[in-house]
C-alpha positions as CSV (number, residue, x, y, z in Angstrom):
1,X,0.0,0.0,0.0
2,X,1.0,3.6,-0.2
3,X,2.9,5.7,2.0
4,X,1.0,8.3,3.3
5,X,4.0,10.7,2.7
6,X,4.2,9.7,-0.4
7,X,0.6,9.8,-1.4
8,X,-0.8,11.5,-4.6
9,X,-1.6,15.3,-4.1
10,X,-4.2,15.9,-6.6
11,X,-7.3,17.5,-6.1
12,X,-9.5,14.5,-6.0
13,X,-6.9,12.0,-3.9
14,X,-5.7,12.5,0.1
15,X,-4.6,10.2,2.1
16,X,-6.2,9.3,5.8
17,X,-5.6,7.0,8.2
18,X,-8.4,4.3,8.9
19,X,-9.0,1.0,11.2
20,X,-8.6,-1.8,9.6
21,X,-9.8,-5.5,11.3
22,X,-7.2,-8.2,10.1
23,X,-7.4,-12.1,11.2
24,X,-4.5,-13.6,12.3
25,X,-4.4,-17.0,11.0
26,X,-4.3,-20.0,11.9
27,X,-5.5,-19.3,15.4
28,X,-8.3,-17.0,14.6
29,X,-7.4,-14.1,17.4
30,X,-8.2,-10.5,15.9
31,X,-5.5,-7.4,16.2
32,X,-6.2,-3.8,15.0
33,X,-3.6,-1.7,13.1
34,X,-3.4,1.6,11.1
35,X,-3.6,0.8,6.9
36,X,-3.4,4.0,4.7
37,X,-6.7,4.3,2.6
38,X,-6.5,6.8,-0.1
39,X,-9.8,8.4,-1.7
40,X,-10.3,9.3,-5.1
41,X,-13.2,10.9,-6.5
42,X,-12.6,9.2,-9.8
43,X,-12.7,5.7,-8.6
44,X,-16.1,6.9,-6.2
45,X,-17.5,7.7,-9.1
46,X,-16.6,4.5,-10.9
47,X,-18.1,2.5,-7.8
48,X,-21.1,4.3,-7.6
49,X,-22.0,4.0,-11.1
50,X,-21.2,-0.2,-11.1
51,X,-23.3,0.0,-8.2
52,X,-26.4,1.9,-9.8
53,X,-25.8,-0.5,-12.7
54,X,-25.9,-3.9,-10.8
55,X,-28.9,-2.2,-8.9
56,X,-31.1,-1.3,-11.9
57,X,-30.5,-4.4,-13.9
58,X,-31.1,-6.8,-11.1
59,X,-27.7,-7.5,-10.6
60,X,-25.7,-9.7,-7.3
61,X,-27.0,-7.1,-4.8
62,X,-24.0,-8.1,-2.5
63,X,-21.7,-7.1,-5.1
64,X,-24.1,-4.1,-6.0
65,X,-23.5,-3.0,-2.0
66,X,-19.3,-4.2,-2.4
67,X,-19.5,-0.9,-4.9
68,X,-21.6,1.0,-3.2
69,X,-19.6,0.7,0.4
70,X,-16.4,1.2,-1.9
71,X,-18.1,4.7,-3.6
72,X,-18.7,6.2,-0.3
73,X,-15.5,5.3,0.8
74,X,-13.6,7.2,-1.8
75,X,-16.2,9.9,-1.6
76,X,-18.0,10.5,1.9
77,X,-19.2,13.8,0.9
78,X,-21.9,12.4,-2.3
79,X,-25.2,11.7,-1.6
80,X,-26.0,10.1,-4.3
81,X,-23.7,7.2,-3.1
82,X,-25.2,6.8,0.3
83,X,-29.1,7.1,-1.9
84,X,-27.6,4.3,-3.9
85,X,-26.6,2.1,-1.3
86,X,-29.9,3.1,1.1
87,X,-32.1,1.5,-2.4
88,X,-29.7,-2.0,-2.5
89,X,-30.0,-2.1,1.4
90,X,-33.4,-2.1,1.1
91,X,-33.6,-4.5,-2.0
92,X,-31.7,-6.4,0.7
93,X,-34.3,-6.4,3.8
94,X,-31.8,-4.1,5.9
95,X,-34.4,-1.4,6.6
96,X,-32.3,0.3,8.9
97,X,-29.6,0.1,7.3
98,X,-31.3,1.6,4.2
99,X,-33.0,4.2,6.6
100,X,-29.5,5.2,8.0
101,X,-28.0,6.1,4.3
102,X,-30.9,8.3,3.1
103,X,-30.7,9.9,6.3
104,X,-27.1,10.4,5.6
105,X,-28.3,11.5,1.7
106,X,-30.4,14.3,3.1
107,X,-27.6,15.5,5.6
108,X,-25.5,15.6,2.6
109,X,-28.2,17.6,0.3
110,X,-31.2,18.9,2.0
111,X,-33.1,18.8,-1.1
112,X,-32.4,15.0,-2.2
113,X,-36.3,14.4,-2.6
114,X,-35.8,11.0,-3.3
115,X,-33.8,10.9,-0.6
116,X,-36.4,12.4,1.9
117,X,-39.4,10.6,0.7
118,X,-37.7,6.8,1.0
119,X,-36.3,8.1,4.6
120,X,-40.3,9.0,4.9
121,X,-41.4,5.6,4.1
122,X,-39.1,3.6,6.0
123,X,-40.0,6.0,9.0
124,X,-43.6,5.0,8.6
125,X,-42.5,1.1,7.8
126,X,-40.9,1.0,11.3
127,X,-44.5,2.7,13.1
128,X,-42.8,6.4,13.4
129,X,-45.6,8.2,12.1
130,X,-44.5,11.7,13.3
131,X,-40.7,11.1,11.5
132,X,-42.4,10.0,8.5
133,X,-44.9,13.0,8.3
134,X,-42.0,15.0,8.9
135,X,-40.2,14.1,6.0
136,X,-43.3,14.2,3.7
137,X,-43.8,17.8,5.1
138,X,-40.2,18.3,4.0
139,X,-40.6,16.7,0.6
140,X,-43.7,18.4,-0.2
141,X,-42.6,22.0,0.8
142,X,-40.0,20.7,-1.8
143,X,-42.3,20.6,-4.6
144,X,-43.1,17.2,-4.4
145,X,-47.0,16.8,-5.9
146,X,-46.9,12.6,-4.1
147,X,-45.4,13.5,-1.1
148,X,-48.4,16.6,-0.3
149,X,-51.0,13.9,-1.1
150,X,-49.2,11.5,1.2
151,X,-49.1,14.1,4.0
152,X,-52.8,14.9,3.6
153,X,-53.5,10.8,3.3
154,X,-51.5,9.5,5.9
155,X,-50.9,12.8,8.2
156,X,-54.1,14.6,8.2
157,X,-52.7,17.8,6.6
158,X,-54.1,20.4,4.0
């Protein structure tokens, strides 16, 4: 792996440091050390689009997330990566899992509609009724024409 001191200085690439889990073999015990990881908005980009791609034409889900967890690693800051990855979790059955990266979507980009009206679903899925009006409030003050008729369904608002 690279040095940290020696890392690329681009634009798009630092250099952090990161926990990393490794098992020893052969016994099996677990020790934690510090393993350069280097992001680069180039390969996120990459990631996040074999992601999308594996999502939308029904691909292996597990690889799907693989390139997801790997586009928000090299790019944190993209909500579109974290929308990505909430959409396979929940293709997956990891509702909270899902609800936590639209969550992280919308604190990324306030106005990710998609975004706020998934985290507004899920929120309703688990029996939070208030959290789930909340974000259909948000989404329809957005502009959003399904999420105002799901507020004044669901919520009991004009």
């Amino acid at each position: 792996r690279e040095n940290p001191a020696e890392a690329n200085t681009e634009d798009n690439v630092d250099t952090v440091q990161e926990k990393e889990i490794i098992q020893t073999p052969p016994t099996g015990g677990m020790k934690l050390h510090f393993e350069p990881v280097t992001r680069d908005s180039v390969k996120a980009i990459e990631f996040k689009n074999s992601a999308l791609e594996l999502l939308i034409n029904n691909g292996n889900l597990i690889d799907a997330k693989a390139m997801g967890d790997l586009a928000i690693l090299n790019n944190p800051d993209d909500a579109d990566s974290w929308y990505i990855r909430g959409n396979i979790n929940q293709k997956l059955v990891r509702d909270n899992d899902a609800l936590q990266d639209f969550l992280k979507a919308v604190e990324l980009n306030s106005e990710h509609i998609d975004a706020i009206k998934k985290s507004a679903i899920l929120f309703n899925k688990t029996g939070d009724k208030g959290m789930s009006c909340y974000y259909l409030l948000k989404a329809c003050n957005l502009g959003d024409p399904e999420a105002c008729d799901g507020l004044r369904k669901f919520c009991n608002q004009q």
